[in-house]
C-alpha positions as CSV (number, residue, x, y, z in Angstrom):
1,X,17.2,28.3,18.6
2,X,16.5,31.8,18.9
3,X,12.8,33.1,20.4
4,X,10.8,34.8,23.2
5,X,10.0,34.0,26.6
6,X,9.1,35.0,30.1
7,X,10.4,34.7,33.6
8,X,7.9,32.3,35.4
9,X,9.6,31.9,38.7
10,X,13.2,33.0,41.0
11,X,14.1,30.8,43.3
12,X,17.2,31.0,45.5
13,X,18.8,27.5,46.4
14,X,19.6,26.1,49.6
15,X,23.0,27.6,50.0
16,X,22.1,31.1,49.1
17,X,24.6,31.7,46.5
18,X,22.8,30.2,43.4
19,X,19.7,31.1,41.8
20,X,17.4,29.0,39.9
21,X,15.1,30.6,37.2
22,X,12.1,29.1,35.5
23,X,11.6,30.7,31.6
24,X,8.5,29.5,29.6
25,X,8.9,30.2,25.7
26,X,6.3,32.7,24.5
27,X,7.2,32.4,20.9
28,X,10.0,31.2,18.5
29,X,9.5,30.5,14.4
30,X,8.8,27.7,12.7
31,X,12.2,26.4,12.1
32,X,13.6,26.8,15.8
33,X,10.4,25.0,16.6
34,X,10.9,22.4,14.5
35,X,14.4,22.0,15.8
36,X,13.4,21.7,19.6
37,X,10.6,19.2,18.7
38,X,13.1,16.9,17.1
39,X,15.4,16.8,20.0
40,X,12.9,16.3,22.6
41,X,11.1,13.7,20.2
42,X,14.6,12.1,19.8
43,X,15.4,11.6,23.4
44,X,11.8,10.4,24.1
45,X,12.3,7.5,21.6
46,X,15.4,7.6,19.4
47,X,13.4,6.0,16.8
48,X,10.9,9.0,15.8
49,X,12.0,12.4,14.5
50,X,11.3,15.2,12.9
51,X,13.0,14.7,9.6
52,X,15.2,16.9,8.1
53,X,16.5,14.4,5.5
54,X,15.0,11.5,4.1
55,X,17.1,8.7,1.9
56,X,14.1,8.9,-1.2
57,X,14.9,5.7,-2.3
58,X,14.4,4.3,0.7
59,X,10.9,6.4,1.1
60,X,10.2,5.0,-2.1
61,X,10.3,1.6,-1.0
62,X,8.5,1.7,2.0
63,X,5.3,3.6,-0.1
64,X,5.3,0.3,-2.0
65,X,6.0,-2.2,0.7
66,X,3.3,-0.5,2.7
67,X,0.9,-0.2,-0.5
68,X,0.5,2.9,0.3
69,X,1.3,3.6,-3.4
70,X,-1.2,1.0,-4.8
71,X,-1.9,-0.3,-8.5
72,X,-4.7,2.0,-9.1
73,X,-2.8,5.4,-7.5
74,X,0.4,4.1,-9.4
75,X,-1.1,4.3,-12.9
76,X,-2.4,7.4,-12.2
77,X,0.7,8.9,-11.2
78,X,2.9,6.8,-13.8
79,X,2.2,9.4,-16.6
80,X,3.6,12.1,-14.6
81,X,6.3,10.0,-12.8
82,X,9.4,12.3,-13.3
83,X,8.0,15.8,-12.3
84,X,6.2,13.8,-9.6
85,X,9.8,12.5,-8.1
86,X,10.9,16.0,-8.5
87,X,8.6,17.5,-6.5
88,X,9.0,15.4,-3.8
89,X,12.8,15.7,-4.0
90,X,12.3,19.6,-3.6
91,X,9.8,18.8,-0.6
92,X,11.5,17.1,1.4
93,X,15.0,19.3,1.4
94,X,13.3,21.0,4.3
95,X,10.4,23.7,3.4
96,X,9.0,23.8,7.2
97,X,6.7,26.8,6.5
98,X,4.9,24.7,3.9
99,X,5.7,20.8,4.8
100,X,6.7,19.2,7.5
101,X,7.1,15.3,7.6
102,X,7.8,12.7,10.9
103,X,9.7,9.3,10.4
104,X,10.0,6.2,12.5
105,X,13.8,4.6,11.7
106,X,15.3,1.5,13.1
107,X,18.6,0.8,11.6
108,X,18.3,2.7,8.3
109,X,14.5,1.4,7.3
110,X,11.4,3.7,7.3
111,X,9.3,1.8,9.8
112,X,6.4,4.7,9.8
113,X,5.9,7.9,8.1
114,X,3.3,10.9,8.4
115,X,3.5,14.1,6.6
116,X,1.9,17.6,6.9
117,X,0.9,20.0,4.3
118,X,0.3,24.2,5.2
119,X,-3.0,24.1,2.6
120,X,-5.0,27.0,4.1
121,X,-4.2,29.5,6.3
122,X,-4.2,28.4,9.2
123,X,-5.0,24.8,8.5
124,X,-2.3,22.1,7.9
125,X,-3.5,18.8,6.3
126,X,-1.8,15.5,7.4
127,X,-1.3,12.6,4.8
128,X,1.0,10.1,3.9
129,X,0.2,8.4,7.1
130,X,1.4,4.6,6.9
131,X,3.5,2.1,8.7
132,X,4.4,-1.2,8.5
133,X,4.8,-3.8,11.6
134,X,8.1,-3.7,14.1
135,X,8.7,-6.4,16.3
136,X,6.6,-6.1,19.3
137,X,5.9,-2.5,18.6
138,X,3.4,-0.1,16.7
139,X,5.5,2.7,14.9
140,X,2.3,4.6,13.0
141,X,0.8,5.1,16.7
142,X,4.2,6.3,17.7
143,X,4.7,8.8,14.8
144,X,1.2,9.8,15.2
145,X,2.1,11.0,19.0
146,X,5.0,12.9,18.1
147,X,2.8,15.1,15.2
148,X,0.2,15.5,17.9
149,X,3.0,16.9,20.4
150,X,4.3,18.6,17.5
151,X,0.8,20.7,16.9
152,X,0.2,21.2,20.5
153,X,3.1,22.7,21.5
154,X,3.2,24.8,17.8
155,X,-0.2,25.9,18.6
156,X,1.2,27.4,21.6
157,X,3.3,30.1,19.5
158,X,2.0,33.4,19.2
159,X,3.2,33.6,15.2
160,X,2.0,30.1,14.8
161,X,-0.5,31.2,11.9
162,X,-2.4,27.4,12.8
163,X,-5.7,27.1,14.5
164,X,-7.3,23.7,12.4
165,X,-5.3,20.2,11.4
166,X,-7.5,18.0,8.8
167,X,-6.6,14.8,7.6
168,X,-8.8,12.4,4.9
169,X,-8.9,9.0,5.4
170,X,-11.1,5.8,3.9
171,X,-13.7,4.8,6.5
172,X,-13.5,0.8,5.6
173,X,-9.9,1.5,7.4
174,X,-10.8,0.3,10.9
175,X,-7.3,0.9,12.3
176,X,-7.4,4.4,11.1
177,X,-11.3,5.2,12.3
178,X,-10.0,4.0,15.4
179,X,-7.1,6.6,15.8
180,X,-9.1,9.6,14.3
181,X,-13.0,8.8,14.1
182,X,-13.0,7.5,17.4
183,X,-11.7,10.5,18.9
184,X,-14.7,12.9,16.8
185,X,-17.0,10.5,18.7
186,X,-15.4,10.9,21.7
187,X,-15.9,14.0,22.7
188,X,-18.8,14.2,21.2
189,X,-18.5,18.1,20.2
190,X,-18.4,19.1,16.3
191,X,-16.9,22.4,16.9
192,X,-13.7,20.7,19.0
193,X,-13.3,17.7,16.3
194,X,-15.7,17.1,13.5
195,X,-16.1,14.5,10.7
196,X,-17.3,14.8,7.2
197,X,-18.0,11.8,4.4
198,X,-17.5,13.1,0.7
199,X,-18.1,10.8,-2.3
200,X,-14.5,10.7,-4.5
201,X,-15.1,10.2,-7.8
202,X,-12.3,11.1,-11.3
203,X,-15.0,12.6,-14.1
204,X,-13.0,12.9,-18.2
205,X,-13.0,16.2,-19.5
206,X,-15.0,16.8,-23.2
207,X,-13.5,18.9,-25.3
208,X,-16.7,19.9,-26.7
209,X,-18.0,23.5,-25.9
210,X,-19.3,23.9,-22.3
211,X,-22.9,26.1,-21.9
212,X,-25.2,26.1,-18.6
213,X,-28.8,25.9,-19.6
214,X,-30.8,29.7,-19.7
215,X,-31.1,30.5,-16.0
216,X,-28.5,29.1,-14.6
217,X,-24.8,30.7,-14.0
218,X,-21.4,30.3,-12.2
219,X,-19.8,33.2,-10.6
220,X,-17.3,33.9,-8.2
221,X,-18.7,33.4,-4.7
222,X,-20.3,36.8,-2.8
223,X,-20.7,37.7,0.7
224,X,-24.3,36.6,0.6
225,X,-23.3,32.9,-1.3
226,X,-21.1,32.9,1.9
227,X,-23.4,32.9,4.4
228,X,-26.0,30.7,2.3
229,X,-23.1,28.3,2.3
230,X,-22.7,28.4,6.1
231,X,-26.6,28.1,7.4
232,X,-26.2,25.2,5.3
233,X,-23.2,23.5,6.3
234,X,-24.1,24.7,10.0
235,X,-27.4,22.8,9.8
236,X,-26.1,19.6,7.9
237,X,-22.8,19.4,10.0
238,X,-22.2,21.6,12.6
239,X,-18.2,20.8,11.9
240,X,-15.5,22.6,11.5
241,X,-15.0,22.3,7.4
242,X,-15.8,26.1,7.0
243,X,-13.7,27.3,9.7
244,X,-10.8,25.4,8.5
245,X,-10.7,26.1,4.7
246,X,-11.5,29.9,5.4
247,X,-12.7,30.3,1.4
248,X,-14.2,34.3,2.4
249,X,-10.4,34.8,2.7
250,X,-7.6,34.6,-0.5
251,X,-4.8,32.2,0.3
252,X,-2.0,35.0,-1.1
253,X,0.2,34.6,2.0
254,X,0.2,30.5,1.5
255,X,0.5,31.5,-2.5
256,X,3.8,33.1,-1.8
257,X,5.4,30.9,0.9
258,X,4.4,28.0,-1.9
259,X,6.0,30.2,-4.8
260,X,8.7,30.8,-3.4
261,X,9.5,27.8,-2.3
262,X,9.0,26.5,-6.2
263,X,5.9,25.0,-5.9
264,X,2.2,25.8,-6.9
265,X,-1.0,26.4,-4.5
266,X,-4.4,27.8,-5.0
267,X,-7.6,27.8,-4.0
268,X,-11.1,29.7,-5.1
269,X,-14.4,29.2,-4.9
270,X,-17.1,29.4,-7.1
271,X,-20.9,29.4,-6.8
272,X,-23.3,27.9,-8.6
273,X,-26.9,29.6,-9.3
274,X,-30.3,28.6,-10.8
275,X,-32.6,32.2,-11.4
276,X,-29.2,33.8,-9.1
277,X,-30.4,31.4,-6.2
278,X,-27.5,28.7,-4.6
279,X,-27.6,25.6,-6.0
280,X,-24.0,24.5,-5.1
281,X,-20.5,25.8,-4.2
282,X,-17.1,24.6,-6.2
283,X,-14.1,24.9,-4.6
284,X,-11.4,24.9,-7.2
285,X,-7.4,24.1,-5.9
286,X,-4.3,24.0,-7.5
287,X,-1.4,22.5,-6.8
288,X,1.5,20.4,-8.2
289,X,0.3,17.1,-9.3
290,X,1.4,14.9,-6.4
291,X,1.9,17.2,-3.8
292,X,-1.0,14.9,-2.0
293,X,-0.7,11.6,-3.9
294,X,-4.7,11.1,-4.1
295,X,-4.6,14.8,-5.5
296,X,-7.0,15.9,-2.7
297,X,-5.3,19.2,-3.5
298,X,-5.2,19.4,-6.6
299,X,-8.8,18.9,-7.8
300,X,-12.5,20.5,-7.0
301,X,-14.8,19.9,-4.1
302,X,-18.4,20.4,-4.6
303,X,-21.0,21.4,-2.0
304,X,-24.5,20.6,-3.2
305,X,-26.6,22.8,-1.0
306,X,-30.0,21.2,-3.0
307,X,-29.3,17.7,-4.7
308,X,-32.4,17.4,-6.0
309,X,-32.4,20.8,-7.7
310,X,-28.8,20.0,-9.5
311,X,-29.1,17.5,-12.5
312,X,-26.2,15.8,-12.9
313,X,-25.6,17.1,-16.5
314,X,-25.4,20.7,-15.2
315,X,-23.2,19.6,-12.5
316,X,-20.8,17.7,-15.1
317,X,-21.1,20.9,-17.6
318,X,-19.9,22.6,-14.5
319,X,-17.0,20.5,-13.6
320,X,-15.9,20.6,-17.4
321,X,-15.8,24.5,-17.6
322,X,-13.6,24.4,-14.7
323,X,-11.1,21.4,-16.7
324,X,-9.1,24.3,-17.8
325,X,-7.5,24.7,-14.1
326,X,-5.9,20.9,-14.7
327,X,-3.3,19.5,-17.4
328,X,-5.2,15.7,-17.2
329,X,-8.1,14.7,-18.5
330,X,-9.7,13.3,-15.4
331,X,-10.3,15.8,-12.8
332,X,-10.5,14.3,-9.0
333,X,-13.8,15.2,-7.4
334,X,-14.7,15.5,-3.7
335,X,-18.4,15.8,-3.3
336,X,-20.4,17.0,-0.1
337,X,-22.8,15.5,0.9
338,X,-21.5,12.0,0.2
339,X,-24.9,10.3,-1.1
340,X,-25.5,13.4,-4.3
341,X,-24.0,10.9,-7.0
342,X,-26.3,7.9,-5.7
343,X,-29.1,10.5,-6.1
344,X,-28.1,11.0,-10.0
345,X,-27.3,7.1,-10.2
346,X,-23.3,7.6,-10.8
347,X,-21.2,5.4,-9.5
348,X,-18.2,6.2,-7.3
349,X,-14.4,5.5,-6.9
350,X,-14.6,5.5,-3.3
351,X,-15.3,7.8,0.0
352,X,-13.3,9.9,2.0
353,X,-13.6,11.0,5.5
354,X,-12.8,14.3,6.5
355,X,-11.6,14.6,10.0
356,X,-10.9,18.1,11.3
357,X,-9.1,18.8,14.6
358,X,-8.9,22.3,16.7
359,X,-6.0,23.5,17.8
360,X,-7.4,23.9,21.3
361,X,-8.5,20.2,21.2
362,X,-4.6,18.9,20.6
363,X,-4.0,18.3,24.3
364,X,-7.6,16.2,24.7
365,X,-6.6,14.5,21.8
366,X,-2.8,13.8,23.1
367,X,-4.8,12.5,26.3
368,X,-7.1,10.3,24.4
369,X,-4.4,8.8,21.9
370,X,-2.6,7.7,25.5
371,X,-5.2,6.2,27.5
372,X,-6.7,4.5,24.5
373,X,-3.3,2.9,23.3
374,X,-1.4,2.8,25.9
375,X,1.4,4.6,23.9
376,X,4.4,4.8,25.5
377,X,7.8,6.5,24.7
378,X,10.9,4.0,25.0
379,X,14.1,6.2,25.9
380,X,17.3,5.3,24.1
C-alpha cells in the first residue's frame, strides 16, 4: 500500500537504544485506500468488508430474499435482464474509482450489502442498501458504519476528489428515516446534512412530433440560469443539492474514468424559458440501464422554479424532446419540488428522499450512528 505521510512524533524508549516513531498518512490512492479499510474493517468484525469479490449468484439471491428487487422493479428490468447482469458482472470485478460496494458475510450468505456510485465529481451516491435479520444482530447498521468509516477517513486524502455523499431513500421506510433523516434533523444545519422530497414518476414517450408553444424555448443552461437556479433552491432549501451535483461544471473527468472502465455516464442540464425568463431546470443523465436499479441515474430531474407558470403539457412536451437520450419508452422522472404533479392533478409512482451528507460532517455522523444504536464492532 504505497502513499504519503508525515513524521508526527520521535520518541526514544526506556532503554535508550530504540526509537519509536509516530507517521500519520497524508495521502495514498484510491485502491491502497480501499485496501487498508478492508483490513482494519476486517479485524474490527470479520463479518464486514470491503468487497473485492462477490459470488453474483449469491448477490442475486439475497436482492430477492430481501425484496430489494421487487415485482414492480423486476418487470421493469426483465426486458433488459441480460445487459443488466452484465453490467453488474463488470461492476463488481473491482472499478474502485467509479464503485465501491461493502458486504456483511457469515458463512458464505450475504447477510447485508451497501454500495457506492462516483456520479458527480466529487459526490458519490450510496444505494443498494439492504439487509436481512442475523441472529441477535443488525448487519445493515453494521455495514452502514464501515461505509461511514470508509468516507471519513477517504475524505481525509488530499487526491480524494469527494467533498458530498447522497443517498435516495422512500420516506414511509421508518428504519431508514431513522439512520439518515434522523441525523439531517439532528444537527439541524442544511449546509452540514440536508434533505430533499422529489415526486418519482415513469412518463411514455409519443412518437409524435414535439413543439413548445410561441414564447417558450429550451436551451442549454447559462451562467445567469445558474444563479436563477440557486436564489431559488437557496430560498426553498438551503441544502446541499447544488453543491453536490456541481451542474456549472462538465462531468468529463467522471466521463472518462466511466469509459474506460466500459460503462456510460452523463450528465447536462437544460433550462427551460417562457419570453427567455426560467421556468424550470432539466437535468438530463445517462448511464447504463441498471447501474442504480430505480434508474435514479439514468433518467431526468426537473426543478420547477414556478409551478404555477408550467402547464403540465409543456412540461410533458419537454420531457418527450429529451426521450431521445433513453432506449425505453418510459423515462423515470425525479421532480423538485415534490407537490408540482399534485398541482397539475397527475398522479405519482412514489417519493424519494434525497439525503445529502458533507464530507466534513462524516465524523458527527459516525458519532451520531454510535450513540444512537449502540453499534458496536465484535472482534473475531
Amino acid at each position: 500500500m504505497h502513499c504519503s505521510a508525515q513524521v508526527v512524533y520521535r520518541r526514544h524508549e526506556d532503554n535508550e537504544r530504540q526509537v519509536q516513531f509516530g507517521m500519520t498518512i497524508c495521502d495514498m490512492d484510491i485502491y491502497a485506500f480501499t485496501t487498508l479499510n478492508h483490513l482494519v474493517g476486517t479485524h474490527l468484525d470479520s463479518g464486514a468488508r470491503v468487497s473485492t469479490t462477490v459470488d453474483m449468484d449469491e448477490l442475486w439471491k439475497f436482492f430477492f430474499d430481501t425484496n430489494f428487487i421487487y415485482g414492480e422493479k423486476y418487470i421493469h428490468l426483465s426486458t433488459h435482464r441480460d445487459a443488466f447482469k452484465a453490467v453488474y458482472h463488470r461492476l463488481y470485478k473491482g472499478h474502485p474509482r467509479i464503485a465501491r460496494h461493502f458486504t456483511y458475510h457469515k458463512n458464505g450468505t450475504i447477510y447485508a450489502h451497501i454500495a457506492m456510485i462516483h456520479a458527480y465529481e466529487t459526490s458519490w451516491i450510496i444505494h443498494h442498501f439492504s439487509a436481512k435479520p442475523l441472529d441477535a444482530r443488525v448487519p445493515g447498521l453494521l455495514i452502514l458504519r464501515q461505509i461511514v468509516h470508509f468516507l471519513t477517513g477517504y475524505y481525509r486524502m488530499q487526491s480524494r476528489g469527494f467533498e458530498t455523499v447522497m443517498t435516495y431513500y422512500r420516506p414511509e421506510n421508518k428504519i431508514v428515516e431513522r439512520i439518515f433523516g434522523g441525523f439531517a434533523n439532528f444537527i439541524k444545519n442544511p449546509k452540514g446534512c440536508s434533505l430533499d422530497l422529489f415526486a418519482y414518476l415513469y412518463l411514455k414517450k409519443t412518437s409524435a412530433p414535439v413543439k413548445l408553444p410561441q414564447g417558450w424555448s429550451l436551451r442549454p443552461s447559462g451562467i445567469d440560469d445558474f444563479r436563477a437556479l440557486e436564489r431559488f433552491y437557496e430560498d426553498r432549501s438551503g441544502g446541499l443539492l447544488l453543491d453536490a451535483l456541481k451542474l456549472e461544471k462538465p462531468i468529463s473527468s467522471i466521463k472518462e474514468e466511466f469509459a474506460a472502465a466500459g460503462f456510460k455516464r452523463n450528465c447536462q442540464t437544460l433550462c427551460l424559458c417562457e419570453e427567455d425568463l426560467p421556468r424550470a431546470f432539466f437535468i438530463v443523465e445517462e448511464s447504463d440501464i441498471g447501474l442504480n436499479l430505480s434508474d435514479l441515474l439514468n433518467g431526468i430531474k426537473a426543478i420547477i422554479l414556478q409551478p404555477d407558470r408550467l402547464p403540465w403539457t409543456i412540461f410533458e412536451s419537454v420531457v418527450n424532446m429529451l426521450g431521445s437520450f433513453y432506449a425505453d419508452k418510459e423515462i423515470p422522472l425525479l421532480i423538485y419540488p415534490d407537490d408540482y404533479p399534485a398541482t397539475q392533478n397527475v398522479d405519482i409512482s412514489k417519493k424519494y428522499r434525497l439525503w445529502i451528507l458533507a464530507g466534513s460532517s462524516a465524523e458527527a455522523y459516525t458519532e451520531y450512528m454510535l450513540n444512537k444504536f449502540r453499534i458496536k464492532y465484535k472482534v473475531g
